[in-house]
LUMZA-753598 format. One line per 3 residues: for each residue x, y, z of C-alpha. Coordinates in nm, 4 decimals, decimal comma. Layout:
# residues N
X/Y/Z ~ ...
This chain:
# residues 268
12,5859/16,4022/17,0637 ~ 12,6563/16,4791/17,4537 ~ 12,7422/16,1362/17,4887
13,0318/16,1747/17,1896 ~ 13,1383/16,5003/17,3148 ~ 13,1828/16,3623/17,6363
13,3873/16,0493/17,5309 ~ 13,6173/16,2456/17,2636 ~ 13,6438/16,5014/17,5505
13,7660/16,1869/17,8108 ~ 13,9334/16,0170/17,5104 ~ 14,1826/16,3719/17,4534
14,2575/16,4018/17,8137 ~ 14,3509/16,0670/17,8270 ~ 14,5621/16,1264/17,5638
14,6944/16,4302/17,6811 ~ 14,7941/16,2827/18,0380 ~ 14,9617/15,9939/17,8668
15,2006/16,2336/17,6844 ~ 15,3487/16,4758/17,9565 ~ 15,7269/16,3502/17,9174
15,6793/16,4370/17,4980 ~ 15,4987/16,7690/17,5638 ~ 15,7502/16,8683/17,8037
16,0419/16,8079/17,5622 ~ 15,8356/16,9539/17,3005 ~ 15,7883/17,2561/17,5110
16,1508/17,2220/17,5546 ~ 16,1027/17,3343/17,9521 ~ 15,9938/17,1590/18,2431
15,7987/17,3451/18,5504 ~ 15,9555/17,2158/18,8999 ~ 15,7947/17,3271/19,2163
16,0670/17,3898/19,4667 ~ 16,0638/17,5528/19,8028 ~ 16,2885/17,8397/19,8820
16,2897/17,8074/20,2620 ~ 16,3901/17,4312/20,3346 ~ 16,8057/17,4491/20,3623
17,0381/17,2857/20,2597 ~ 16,8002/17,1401/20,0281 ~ 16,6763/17,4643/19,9053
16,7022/17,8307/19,9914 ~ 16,7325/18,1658/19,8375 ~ 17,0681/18,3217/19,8040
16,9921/18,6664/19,9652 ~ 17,2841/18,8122/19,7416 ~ 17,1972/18,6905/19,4308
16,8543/18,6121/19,4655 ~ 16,8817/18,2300/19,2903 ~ 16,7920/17,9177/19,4365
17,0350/17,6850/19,5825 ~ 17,0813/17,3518/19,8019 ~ 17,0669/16,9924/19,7328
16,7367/16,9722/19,5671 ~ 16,8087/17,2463/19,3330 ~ 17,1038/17,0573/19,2205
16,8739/16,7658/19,2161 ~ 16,6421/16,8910/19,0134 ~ 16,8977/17,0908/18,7413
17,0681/16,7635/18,7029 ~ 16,6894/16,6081/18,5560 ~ 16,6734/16,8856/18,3123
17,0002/16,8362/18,1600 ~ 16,9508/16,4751/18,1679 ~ 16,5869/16,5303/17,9830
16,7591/16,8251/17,7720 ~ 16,5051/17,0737/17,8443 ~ 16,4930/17,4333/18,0399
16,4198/17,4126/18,3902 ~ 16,1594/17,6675/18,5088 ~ 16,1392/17,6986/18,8774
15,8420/17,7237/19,1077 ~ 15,8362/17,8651/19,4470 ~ 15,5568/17,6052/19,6659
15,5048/17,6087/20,0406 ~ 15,4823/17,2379/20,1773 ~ 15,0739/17,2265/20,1921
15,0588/17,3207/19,8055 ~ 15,3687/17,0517/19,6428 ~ 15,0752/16,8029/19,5916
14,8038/16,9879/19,4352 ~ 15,0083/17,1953/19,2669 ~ 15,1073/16,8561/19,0644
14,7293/16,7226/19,0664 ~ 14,6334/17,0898/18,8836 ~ 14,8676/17,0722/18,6348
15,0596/17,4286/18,7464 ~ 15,4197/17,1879/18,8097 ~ 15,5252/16,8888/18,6200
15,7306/16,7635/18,8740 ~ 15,8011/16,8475/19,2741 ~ 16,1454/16,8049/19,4293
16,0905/16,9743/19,7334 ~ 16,2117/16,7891/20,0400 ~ 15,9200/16,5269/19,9700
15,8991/16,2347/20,1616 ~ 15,7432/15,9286/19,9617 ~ 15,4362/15,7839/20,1739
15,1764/15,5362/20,1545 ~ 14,8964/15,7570/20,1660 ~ 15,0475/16,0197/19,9349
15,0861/15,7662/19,6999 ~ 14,7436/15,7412/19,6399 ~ 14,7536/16,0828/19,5470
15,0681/16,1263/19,2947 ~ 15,3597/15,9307/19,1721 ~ 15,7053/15,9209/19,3066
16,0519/15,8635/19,1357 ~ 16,2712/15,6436/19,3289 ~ 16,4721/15,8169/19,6356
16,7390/16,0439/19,6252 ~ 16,7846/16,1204/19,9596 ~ 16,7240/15,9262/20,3075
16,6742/16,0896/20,6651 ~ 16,5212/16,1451/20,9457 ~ 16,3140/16,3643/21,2237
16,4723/16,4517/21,4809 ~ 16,3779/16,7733/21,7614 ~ 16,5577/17,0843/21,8143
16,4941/17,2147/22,1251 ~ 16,6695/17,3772/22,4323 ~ 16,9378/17,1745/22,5458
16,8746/16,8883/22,7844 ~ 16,4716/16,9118/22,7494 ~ 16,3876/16,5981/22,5033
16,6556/16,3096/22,6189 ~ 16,4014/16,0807/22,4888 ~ 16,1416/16,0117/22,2521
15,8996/15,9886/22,6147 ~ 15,9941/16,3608/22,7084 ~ 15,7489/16,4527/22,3964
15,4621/16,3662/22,6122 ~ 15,2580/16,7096/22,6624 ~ 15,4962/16,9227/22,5057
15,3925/17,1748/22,2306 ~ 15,6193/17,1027/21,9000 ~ 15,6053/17,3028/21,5434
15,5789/17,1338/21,2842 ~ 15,4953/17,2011/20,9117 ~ 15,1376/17,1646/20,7879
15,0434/16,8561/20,6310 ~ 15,3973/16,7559/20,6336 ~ 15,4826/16,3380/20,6366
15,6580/16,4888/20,9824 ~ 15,3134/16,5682/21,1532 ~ 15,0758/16,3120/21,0063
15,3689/16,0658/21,1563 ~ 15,3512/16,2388/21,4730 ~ 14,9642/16,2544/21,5097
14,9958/15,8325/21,4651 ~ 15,2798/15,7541/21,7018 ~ 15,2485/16,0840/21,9238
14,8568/16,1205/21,9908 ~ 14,9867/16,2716/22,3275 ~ 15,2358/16,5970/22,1702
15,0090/16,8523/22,0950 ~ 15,1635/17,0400/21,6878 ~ 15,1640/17,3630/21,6339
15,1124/17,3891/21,2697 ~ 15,3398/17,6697/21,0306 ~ 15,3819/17,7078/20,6733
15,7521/17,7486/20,6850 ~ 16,0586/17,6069/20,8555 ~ 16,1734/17,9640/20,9448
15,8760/18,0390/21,1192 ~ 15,8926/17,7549/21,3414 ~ 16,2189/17,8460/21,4436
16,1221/18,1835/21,5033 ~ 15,8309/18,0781/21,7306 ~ 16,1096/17,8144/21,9496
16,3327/18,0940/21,9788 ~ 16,0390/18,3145/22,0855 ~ 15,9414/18,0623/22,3439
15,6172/18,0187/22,1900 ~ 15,6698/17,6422/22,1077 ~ 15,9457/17,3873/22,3389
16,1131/17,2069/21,9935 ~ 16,0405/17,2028/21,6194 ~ 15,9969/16,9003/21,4360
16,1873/16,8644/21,0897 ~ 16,4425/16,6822/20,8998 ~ 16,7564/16,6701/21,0662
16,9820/16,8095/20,8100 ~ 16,7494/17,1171/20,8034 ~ 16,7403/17,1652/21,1939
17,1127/17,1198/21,1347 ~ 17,1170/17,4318/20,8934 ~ 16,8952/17,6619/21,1172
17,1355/17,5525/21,4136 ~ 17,4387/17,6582/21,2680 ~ 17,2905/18,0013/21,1679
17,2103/18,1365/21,5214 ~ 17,4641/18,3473/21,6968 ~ 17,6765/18,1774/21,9112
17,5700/18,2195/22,2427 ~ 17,2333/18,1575/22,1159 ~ 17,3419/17,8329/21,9395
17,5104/17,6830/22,2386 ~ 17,1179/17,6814/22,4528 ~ 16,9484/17,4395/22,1703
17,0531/17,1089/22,0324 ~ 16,8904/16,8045/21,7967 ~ 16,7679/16,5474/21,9618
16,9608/16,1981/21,9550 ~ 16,6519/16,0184/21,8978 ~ 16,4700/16,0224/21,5644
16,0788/16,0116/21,5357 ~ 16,0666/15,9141/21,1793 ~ 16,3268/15,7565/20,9007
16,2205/15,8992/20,5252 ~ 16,3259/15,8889/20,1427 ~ 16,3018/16,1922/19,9902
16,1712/16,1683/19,5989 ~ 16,0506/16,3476/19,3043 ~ 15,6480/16,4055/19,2765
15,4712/16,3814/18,9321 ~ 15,1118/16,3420/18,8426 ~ 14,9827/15,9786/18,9115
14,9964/15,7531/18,5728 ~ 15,2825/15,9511/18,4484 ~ 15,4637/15,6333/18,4000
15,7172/15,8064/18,0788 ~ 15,7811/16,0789/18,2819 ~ 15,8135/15,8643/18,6330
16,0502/15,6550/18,4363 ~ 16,2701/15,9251/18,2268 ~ 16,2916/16,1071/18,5884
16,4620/15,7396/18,7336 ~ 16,6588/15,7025/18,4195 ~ 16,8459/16,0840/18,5141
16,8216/16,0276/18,9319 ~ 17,0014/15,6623/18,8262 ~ 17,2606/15,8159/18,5945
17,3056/16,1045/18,8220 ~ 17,4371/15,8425/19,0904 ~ 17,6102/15,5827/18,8103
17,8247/15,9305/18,7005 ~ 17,9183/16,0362/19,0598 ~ 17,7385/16,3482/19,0468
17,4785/16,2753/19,3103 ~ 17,8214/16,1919/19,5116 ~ 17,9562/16,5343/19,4518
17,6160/16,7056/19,5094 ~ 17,5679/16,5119/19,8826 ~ 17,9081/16,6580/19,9637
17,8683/16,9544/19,8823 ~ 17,5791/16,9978/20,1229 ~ 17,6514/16,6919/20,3691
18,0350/16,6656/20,3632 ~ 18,2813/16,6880/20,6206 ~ 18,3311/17,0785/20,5013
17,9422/17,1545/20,5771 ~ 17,7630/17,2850/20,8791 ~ 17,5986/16,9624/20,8812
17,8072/16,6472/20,7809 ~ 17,6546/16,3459/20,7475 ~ 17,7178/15,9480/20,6479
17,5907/15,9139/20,2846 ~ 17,3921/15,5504/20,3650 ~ 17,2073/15,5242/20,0819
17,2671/15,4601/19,6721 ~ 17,0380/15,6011/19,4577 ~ 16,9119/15,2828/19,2307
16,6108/15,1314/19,0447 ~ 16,5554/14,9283/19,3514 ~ 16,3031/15,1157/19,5815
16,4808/15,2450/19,9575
């Protein structure tokens, strides 16, 4: 009898797993951990309190395209993964970049978004990747940034945070020499400061790391994994994701950038 318990009990999780996408649209509402913290790809308007940036749009443009509700979740970067593994998100699209060792863990949709790491520090004091030698850098816990680091830069000792913000806080501060993030975010934080305090710090010209940013699911969510494609691939085919990457990356923005990618079924 323990032995059929178990297997029905193994057999209905199975089951259950297998039907995410259908008991999301039955639901009619999909849970999406985002971060509030991480601009321009998400942050918290402090007037009206709702969540903007890129990955906001990003992930409003998969509910429509899935016609269900989206329900936001607030996650810090340490939490995005198990957060999907206990079931308290169905998806992630918070500024996470797809690696081989995360995906062991989880699933990822294809990318919607490539960058890269770069260091913003006072001006002059990283010319090159070699000035990283020694030097204390912040980076975010268990980010792709710092496991990346740890591999190619055994000799920069990290200071770990939970938050972009904080890190900044702690270069301004003097308590690290640079912070290590994407470089559309460092961008953001850069163009915030006060002016005399923005023209002492700069991004690097090097990068440390080139990433795709794409949406996290549970691992063997292939329905879901391929419904999220379908909307990321029709978001592109319709020119939204155009009109999305300019208004966060166009020549209006504090941060303009080249748009070098097309999102596609083909992995980037």
């Amino acid at each position: 009898m323990r032995h059929f318990a178990a297997l029905a009990f193994t057999v209905l999780a199975s089951l259950a797993h297998a039907t995410s996408l259908e008991a999301i649209q039955k639901k009619g509402e999909i849970v999406i951990g985002v971060k509030d913290s991480s601009p321009p790809f998400s942050m918290m308007d402090t007037k009206t309190r709702a969540l903007k940036g890129y990955d906001i749009d990003f992930a409003l443009g998969i509910a429509k395209r899935l016609n269900v509700k989206p329900v936001f979740k607030i996650v810090e970067s340490d939490d995005r993964i198990p957060h999907l593994k206990n079931d308290t998100v169905d998806i992630v699209v918070a500024d996470l970049t797809r690696t081989a060792e995360r995906e062991r863990e989880i699933d990822f949709s294809v990318g919607y978004f490539v960058t890269d790491d770069r260091i913003l520090a006072k001006k002059g004091r990283f010319k090159s990747e070699a000035d990283l030698a020694g030097a204390q850098i912040a980076v975010t816990a268990t980010s792709s940034t710092s496991k990346k680091m740890k591999k190619n830069l055994p000799n920069t000792p990290q200071v770990e945070f939970e938050d972009k913000p904080e890190m900044v806080k702690a270069l301004l501060a003097g308590s690290v020499e640079g912070v290590a993030a994407d470089g559309p975010v460092l961008a953001a934080f850069l163009s915030r400061m006060p002016a005399a305090q923005r023209a002492q710090y700069e991004i690097s010209d090097f990068a440390i790391e080139i990433k795709t940013i794409a949406v996290g699911m549970q691992k063997g969510e292939k329905k879901l994994q391929e419904a999220v494609n379908l909307a990321l691939v029709d978001m592109e085919n319709t020119g939204e994701a155009v009109t999305i990457f300019n208004r966060w990356f166009g020549p209006q923005t504090a941060m303009p950038m080249m748009r070098i990618f097309k999102i596609s079924n083909r992995r980037f």
